[in-house]
C-alpha positions as a Markdown table, in Angstrom:
| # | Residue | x | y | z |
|---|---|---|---|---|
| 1 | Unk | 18.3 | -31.5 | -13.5 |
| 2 | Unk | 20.9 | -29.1 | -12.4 |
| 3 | Unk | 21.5 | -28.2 | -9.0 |
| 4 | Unk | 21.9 | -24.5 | -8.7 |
| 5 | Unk | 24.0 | -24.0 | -5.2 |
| 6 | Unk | 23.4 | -21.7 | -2.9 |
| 7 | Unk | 26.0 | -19.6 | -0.5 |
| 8 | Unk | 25.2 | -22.0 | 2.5 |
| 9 | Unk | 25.4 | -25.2 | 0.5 |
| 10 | Unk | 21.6 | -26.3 | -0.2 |
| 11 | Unk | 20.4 | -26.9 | -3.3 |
| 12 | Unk | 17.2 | -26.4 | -5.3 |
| 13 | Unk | 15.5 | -29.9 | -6.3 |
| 14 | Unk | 12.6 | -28.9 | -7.8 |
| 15 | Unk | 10.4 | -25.6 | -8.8 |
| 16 | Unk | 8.8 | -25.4 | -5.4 |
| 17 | Unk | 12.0 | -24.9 | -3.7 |
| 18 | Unk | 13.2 | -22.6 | -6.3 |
| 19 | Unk | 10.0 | -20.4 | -6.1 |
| 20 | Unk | 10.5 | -20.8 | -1.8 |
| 21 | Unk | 10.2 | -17.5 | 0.5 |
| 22 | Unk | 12.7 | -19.0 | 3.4 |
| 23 | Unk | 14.8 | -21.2 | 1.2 |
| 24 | Unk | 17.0 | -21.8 | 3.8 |
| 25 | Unk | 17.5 | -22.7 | 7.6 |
| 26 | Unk | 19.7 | -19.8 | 8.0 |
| 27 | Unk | 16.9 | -17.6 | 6.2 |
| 28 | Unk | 13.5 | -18.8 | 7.8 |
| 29 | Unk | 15.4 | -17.9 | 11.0 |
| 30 | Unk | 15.7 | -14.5 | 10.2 |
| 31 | Unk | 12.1 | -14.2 | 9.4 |
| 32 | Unk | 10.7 | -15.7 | 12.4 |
| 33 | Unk | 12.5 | -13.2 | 14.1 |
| 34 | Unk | 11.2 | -10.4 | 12.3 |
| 35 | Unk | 7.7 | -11.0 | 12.8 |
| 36 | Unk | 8.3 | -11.8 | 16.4 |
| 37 | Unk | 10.1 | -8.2 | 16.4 |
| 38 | Unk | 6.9 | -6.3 | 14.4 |
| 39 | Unk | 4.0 | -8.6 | 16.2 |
| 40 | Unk | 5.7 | -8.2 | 20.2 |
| 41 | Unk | 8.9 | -6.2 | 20.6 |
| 42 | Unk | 7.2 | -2.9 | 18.7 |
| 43 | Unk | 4.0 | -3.1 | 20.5 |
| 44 | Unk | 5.4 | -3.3 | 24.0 |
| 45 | Unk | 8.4 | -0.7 | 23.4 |
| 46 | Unk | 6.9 | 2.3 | 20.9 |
| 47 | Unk | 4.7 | 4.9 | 22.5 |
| 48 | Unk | 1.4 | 6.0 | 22.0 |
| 49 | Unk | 2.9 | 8.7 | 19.0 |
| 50 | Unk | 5.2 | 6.1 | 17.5 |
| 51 | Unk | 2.6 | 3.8 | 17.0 |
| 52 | Unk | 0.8 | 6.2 | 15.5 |
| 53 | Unk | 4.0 | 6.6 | 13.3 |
| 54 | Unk | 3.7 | 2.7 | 12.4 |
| 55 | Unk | 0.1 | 2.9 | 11.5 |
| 56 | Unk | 0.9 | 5.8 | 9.0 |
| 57 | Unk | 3.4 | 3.8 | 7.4 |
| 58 | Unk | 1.1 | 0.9 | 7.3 |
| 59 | Unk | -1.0 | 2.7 | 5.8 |
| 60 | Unk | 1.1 | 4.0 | 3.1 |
| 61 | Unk | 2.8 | 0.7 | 2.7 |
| 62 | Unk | -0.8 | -1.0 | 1.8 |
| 63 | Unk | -2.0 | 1.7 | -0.4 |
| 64 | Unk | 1.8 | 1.5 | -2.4 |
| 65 | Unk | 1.0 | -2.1 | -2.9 |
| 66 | Unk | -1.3 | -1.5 | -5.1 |
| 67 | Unk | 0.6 | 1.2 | -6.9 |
| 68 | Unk | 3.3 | -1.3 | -7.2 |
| 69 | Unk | 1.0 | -4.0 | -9.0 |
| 70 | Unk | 0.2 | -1.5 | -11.5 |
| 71 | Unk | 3.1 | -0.2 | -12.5 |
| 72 | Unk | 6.3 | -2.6 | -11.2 |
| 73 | Unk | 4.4 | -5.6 | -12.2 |
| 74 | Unk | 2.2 | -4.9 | -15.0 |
| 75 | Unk | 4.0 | -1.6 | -16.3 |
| 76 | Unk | 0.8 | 0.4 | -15.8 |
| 77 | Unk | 1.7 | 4.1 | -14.8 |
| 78 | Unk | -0.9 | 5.6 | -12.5 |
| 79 | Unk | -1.4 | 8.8 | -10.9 |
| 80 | Unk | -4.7 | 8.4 | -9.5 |
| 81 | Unk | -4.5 | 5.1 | -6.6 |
| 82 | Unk | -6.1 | 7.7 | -3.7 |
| 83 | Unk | -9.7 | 7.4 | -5.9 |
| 84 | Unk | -9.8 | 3.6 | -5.3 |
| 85 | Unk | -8.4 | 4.2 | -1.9 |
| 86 | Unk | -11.2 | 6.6 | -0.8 |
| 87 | Unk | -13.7 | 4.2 | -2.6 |
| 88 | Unk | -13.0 | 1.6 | 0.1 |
| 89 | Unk | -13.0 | 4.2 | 2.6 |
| 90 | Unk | -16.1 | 5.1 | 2.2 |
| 91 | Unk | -17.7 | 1.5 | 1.2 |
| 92 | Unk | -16.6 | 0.6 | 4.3 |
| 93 | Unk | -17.7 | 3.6 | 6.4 |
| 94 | Unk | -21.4 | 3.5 | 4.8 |
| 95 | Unk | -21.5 | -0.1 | 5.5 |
| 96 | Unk | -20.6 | 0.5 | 9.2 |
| 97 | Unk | -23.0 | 3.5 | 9.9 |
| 98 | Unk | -25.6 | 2.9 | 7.6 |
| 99 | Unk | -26.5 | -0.5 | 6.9 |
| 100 | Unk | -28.8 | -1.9 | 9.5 |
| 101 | Unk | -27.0 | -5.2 | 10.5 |
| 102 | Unk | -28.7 | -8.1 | 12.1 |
| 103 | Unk | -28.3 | -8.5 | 15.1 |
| 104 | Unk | -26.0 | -11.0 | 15.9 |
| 105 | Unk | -23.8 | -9.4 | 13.2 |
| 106 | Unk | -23.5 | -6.4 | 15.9 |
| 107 | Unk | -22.8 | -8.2 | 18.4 |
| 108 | Unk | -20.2 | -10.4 | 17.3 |
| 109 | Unk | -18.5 | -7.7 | 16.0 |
| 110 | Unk | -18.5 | -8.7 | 11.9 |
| 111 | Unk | -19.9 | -5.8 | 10.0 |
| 112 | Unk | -16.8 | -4.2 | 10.1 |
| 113 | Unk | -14.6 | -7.0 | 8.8 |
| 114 | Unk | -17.7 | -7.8 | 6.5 |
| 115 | Unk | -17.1 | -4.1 | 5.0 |
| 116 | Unk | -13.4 | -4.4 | 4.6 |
| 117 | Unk | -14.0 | -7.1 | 2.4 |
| 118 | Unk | -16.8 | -5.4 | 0.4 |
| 119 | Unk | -14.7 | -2.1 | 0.5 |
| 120 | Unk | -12.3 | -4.2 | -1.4 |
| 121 | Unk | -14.3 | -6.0 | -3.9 |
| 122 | Unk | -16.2 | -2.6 | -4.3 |
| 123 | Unk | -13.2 | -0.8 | -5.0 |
| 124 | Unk | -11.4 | -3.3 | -7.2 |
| 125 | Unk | -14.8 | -3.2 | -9.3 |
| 126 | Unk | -14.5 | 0.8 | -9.6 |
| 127 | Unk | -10.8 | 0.0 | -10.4 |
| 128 | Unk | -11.6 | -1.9 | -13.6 |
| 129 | Unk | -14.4 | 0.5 | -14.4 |
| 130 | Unk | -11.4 | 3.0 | -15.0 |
| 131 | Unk | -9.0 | 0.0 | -16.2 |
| 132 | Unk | -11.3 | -0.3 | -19.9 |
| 133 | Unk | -10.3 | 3.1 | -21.1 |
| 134 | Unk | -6.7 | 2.1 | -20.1 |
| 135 | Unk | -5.8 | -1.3 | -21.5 |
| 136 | Unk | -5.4 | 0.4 | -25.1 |
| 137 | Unk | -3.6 | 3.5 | -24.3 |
| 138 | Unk | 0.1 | 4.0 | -22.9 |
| 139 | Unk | 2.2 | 6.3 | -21.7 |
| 140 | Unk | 0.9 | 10.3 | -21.8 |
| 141 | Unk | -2.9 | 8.7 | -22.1 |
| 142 | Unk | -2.5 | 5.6 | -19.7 |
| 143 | Unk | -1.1 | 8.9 | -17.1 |
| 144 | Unk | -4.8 | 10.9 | -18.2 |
| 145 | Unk | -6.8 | 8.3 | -17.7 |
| 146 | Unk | -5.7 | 7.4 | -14.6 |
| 147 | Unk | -5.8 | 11.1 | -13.4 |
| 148 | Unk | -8.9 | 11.4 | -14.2 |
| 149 | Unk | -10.4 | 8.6 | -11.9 |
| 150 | Unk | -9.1 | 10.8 | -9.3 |
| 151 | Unk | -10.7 | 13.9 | -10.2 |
| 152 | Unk | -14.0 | 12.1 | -11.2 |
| 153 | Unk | -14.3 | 9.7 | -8.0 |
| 154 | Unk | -13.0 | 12.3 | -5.5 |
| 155 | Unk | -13.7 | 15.9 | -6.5 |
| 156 | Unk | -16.8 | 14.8 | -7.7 |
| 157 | Unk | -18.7 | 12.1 | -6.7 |
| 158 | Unk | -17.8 | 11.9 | -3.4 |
| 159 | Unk | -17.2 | 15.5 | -2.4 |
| 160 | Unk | -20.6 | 16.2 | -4.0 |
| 161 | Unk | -23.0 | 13.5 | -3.4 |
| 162 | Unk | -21.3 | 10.8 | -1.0 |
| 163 | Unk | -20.5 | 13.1 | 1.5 |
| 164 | Unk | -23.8 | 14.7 | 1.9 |
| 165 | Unk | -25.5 | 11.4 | 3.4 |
| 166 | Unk | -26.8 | 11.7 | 6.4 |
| 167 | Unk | -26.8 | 15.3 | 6.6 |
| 168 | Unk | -23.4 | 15.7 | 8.0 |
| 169 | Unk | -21.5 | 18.0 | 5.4 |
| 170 | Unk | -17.9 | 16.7 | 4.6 |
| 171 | Unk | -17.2 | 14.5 | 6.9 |
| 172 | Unk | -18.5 | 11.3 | 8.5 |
| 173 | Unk | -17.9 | 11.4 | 12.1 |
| 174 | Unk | -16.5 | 8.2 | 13.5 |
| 175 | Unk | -16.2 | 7.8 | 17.7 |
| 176 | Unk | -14.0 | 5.8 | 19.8 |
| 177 | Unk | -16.5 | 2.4 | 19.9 |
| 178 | Unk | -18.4 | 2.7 | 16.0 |
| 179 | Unk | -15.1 | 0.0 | 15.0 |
| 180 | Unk | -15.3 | -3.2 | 16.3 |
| 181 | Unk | -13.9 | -6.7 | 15.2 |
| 182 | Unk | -15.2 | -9.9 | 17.3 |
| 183 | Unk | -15.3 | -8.5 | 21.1 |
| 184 | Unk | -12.6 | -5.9 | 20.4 |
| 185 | Unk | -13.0 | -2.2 | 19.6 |
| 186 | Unk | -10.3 | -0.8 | 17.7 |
| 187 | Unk | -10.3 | 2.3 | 19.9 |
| 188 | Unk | -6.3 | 3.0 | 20.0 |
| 189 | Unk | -3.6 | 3.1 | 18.6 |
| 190 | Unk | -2.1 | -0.4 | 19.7 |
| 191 | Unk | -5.3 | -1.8 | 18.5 |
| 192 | Unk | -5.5 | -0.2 | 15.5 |
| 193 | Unk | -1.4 | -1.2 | 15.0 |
| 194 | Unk | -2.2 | -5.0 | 15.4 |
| 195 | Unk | -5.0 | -4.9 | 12.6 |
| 196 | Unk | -2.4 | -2.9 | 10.5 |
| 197 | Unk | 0.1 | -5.8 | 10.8 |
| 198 | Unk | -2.2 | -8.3 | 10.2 |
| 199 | Unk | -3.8 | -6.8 | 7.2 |
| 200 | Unk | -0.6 | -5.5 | 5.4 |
| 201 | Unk | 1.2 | -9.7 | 5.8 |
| 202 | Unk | -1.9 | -10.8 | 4.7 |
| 203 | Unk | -1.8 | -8.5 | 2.0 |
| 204 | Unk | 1.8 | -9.3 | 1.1 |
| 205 | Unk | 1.3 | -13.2 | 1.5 |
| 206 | Unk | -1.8 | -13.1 | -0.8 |
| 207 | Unk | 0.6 | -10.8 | -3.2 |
| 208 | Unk | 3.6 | -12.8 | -3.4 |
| 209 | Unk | 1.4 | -16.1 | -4.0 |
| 210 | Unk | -0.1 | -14.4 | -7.0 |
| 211 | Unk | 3.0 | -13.2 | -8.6 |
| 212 | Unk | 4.1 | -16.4 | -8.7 |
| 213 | Unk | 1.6 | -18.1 | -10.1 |
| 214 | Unk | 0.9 | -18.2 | -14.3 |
| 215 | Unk | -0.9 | -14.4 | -13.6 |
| 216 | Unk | 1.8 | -13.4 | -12.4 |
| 217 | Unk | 3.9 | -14.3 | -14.8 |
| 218 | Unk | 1.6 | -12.8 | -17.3 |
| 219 | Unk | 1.8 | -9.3 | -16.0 |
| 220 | Unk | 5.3 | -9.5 | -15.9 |
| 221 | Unk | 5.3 | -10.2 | -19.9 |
| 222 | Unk | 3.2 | -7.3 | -20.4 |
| 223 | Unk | 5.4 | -5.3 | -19.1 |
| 224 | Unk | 8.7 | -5.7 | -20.4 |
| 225 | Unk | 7.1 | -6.3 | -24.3 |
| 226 | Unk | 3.1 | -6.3 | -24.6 |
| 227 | Unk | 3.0 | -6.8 | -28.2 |
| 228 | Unk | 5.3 | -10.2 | -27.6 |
| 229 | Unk | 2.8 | -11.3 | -24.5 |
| 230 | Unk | 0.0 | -11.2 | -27.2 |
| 231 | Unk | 1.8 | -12.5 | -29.7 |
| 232 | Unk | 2.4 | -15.5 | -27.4 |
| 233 | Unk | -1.5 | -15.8 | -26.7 |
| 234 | Unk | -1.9 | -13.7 | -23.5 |
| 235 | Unk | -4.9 | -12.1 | -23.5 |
| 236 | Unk | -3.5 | -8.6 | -23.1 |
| 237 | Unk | -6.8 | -6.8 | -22.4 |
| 238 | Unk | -8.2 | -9.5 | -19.6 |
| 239 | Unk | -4.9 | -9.6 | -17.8 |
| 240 | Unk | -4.6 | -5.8 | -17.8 |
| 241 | Unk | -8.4 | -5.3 | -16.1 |
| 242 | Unk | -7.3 | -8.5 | -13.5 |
| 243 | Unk | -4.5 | -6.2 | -12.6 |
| 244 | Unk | -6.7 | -3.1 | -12.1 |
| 245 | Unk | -9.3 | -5.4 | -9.9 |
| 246 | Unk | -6.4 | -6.7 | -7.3 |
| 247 | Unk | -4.6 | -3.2 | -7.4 |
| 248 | Unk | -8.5 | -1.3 | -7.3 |
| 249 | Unk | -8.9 | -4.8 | -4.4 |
| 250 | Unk | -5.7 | -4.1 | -2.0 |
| 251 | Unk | -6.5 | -0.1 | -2.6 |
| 252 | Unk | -9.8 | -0.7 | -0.9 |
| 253 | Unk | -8.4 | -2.5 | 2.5 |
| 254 | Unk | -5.9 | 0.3 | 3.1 |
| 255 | Unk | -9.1 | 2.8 | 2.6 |
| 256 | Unk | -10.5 | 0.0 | 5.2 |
| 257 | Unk | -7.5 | 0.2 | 7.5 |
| 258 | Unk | -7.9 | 3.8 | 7.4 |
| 259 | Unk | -11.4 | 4.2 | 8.5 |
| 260 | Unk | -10.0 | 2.6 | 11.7 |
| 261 | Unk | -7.4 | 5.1 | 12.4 |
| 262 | Unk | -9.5 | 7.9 | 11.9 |
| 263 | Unk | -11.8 | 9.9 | 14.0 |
| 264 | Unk | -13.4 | 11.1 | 11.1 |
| 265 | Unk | -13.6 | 10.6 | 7.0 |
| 266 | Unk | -13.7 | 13.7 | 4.5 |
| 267 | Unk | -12.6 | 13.6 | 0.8 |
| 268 | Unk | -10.0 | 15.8 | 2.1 |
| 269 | Unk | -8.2 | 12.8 | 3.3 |
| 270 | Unk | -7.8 | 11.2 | -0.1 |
| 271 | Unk | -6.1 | 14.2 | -2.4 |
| 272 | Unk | -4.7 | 14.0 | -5.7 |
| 273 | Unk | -1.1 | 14.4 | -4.2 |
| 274 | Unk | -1.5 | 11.1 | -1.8 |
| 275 | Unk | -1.1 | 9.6 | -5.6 |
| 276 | Unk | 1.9 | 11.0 | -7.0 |
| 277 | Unk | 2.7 | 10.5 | -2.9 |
| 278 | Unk | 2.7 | 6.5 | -3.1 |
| 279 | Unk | 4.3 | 6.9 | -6.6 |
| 280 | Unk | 7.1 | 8.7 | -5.1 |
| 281 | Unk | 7.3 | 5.8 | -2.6 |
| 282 | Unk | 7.6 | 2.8 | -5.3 |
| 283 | Unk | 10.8 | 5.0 | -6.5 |
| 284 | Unk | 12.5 | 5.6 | -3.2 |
| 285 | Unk | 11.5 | 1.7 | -2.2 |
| 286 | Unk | 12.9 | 0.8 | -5.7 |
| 287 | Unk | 10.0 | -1.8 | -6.9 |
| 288 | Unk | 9.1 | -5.3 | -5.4 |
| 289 | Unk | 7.1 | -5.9 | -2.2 |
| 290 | Unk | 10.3 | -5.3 | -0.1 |
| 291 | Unk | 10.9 | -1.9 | -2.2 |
| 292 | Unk | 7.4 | -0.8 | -0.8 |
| 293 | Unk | 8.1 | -1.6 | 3.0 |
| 294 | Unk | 11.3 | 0.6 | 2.7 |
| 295 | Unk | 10.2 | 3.2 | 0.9 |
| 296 | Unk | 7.1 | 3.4 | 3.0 |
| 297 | Unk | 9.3 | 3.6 | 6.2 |
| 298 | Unk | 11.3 | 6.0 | 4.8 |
| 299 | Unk | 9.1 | 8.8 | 3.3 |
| 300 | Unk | 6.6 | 8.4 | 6.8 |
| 301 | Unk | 9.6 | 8.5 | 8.9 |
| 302 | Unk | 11.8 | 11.4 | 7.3 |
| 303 | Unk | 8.5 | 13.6 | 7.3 |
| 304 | Unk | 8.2 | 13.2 | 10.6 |
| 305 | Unk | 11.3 | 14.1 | 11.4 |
| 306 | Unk | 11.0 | 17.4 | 9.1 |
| 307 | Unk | 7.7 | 18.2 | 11.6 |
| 308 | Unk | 10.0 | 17.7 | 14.4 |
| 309 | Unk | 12.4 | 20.0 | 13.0 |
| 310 | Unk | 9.9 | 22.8 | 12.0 |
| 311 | Unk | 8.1 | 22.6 | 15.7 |
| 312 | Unk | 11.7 | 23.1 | 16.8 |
| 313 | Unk | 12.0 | 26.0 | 15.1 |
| 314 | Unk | 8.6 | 27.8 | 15.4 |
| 315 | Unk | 10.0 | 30.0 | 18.1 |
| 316 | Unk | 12.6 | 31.0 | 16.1 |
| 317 | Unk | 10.4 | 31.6 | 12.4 |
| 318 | Unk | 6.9 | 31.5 | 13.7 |
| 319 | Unk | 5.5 | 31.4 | 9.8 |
| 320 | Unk | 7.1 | 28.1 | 9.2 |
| 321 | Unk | 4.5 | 26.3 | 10.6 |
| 322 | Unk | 1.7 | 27.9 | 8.4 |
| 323 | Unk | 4.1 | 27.0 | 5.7 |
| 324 | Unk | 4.9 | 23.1 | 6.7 |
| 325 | Unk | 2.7 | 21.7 | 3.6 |
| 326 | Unk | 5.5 | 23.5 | 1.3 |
| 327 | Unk | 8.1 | 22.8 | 2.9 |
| 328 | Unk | 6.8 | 18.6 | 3.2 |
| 329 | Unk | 6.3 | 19.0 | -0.6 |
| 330 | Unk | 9.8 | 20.3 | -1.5 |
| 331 | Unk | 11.1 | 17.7 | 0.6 |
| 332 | Unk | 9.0 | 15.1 | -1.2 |
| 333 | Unk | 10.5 | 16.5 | -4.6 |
| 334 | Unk | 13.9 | 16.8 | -3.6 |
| 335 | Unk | 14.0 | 13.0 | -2.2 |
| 336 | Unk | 12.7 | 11.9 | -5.3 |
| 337 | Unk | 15.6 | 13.8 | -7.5 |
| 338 | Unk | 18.3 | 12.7 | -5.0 |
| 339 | Unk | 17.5 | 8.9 | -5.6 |
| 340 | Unk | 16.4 | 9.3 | -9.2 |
| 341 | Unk | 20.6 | 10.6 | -9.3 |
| 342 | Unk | 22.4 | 8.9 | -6.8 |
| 343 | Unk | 20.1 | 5.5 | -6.5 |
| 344 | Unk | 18.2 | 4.9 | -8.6 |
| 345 | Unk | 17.4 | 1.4 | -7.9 |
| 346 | Unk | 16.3 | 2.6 | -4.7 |
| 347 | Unk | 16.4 | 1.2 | -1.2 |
| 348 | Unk | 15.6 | -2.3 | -2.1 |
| 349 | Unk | 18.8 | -2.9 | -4.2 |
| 350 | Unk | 20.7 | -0.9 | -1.3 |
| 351 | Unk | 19.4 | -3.6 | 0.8 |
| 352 | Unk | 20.3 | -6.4 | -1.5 |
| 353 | Unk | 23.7 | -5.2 | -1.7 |
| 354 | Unk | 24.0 | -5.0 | 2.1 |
| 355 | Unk | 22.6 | -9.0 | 3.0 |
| 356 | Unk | 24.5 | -10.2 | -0.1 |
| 357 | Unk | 27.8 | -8.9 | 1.3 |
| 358 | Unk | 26.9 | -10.9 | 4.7 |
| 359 | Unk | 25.2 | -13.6 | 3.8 |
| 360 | Unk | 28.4 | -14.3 | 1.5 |
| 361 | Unk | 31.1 | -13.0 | 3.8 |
| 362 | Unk | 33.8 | -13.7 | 3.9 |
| 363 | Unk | 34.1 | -15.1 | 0.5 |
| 364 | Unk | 32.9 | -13.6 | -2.8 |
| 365 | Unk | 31.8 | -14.7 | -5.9 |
């Protein structure tokens, strides 16, 4: 076998090494650090609106994985990921409030982590629902198709029916105390930061694993050529409705996630531009898993800075804050042409460039 060499002087001796996260000493390292910096430096050094940041970008970052299984991955353009989104939202919500639980269930604190997972399957079901219609159309159709689970699941059934259980008009109110996992009520924002984390690696991890396995690799034939995948003997139409399900699956935990960072859950939450939103962020991030964390960060975190900068100026041009939600969206469209001219690989190959020329310093290759 040949030994492909790496910049630190290890080797790859077989396909598990090759396919490795932390291939290295040097690398695994690195990542220990990391987490220690996002599960215990973050926490204990970001205030209570900072964390709030993090949990929006959480929250972005999970729903963009999904987003980035359809269309990086399996070449799947959609334009309407807040439907399955809002579907675990509200699975998870109805579960919650409505569903009388036995009792040790309450008190143990599982119906909530109970309806996270049956948000997910729930929304990964309503997923493929939309995903037969797809499989045999592309481009200017696949776009339709997926725009109109949006319209249908949202507009519709939710704003007309769902939301009219119990009596309470548009919204479902949910109080400090209604979340609870085990004995611990997810009742702030530090709280609600560490089920993020732990939500979004476990997302990632259970990701990664499945892009590597023969799936994976499957999705990843569909997309660059289709027609040679099926000539091959991949089932084209199976593989395309799997991908729906997980993309439809991870949809429904951030829709989960978000039921736990809200005080209360209306249809208004989940509009059609929260779509063409985590779109925008899979172009900024560039693709990949890592794409998605830096696009996430960015698009949460340069929007918050525009607020800033529009509070700042209220004084001065008291109509700009009636007008914020035009000037977030011409932001958002001027963002996207910037890197669709300047970098267009996005953030992630900015990155790559930028560890590349360390981890290889000061040689080159």
């Amino acid at each position: 076998m040949t030994k492909v060499w790496l910049p630190c002087g290890h080797y790859h001796e077989n396909y598990a090494k090759d396919q490795g996260w932390w291939q290295t000493p040097v690398i695994k390292g690195k990542m220990i650090s990391l987490l220690l910096i996002v599960f215990v430096v973050f926490p204990l050094t970001l205030s209570g609106y900072w964390l709030s940041v993090a949990n929006m970008i959480g929250y972005t970052a999970l729903g963009a994985l999904g987003v980035q299984l359809l269309i990086g991955y399996a070449g799947l353009i959609t334009l309407g990921h807040a439907a399955f989104i809002a579907v675990g939202a509200y699975t998870s919500t109805l579960l919650v409030l409505y569903v009388p639980w036995p009792e040790f269930i309450s008190t143990w604190g599982l119906a909530y982590p109970i309806s996270i997972l049956v948000a997910a399957i729930v929304a990964g079901l309503w997923s493929v629902l939309f995903g037969l219609p797809c499989v045999r159309v592309k481009g200017f159709y696949l776009i339709l198709t997926t725009m109109a689970a949006q319209f249908i699941t949202v507009d519709f059934i939710l704003t007309q029916y769902i939301s009219q259980i119990g009596g309470r008009g548009q919204a479902f109110s949910l109080p400090p105390g209604t979340i609870k996992i085990g004995p611990w009520f997810i009742d702030s924002d530090l709280k609600a930061y560490f089920l993020m984390i732990f939500l979004l690696v476990l997302t990632i991890i259970i990701m990664a694993n499945l892009l590597r396995t023969r799936v994976g690799r499957a999705w990843i034939a569909i997309r660059d050529n289709d027609i040679a995948a099926e000539t091959l003997g991949i089932n084209i139409v199976w593989y395309k409705l799997l991908n729906f399900f997980m993309a439809g699956f991870i949809a429904g935990i951030a829709g989960a996630f978000w039921v736990s960072n809200s005080a209360a859950l209306s249809p208004e939450h989940f509009p059609w531009f929260w779509s063409l939103w985590l779109v925008g962020v899979i172009l900024i991030g560039g693709g990949g898993i890592d794409g998605v964390i830096f696009g996430s960060i960015f698009m949460v975190v340069v929007m918050e800075f525009i607020q800033m900068g529009v509070i700042s100026l209220a004084d001065v041009f008291p109509d700009l804050m009636m007008k914020f939600l035009y000037v977030k969206e011409s932001a958002f469209g001027l963002a996207i042409c910037a890197f669709l001219i300047y970098e267009p690989r996005g953030l992630s190959y900015r990155w790559w460039q930028i560890k590349n020329y360390f981890n290889l310093w000061p040689f080159s290759y």
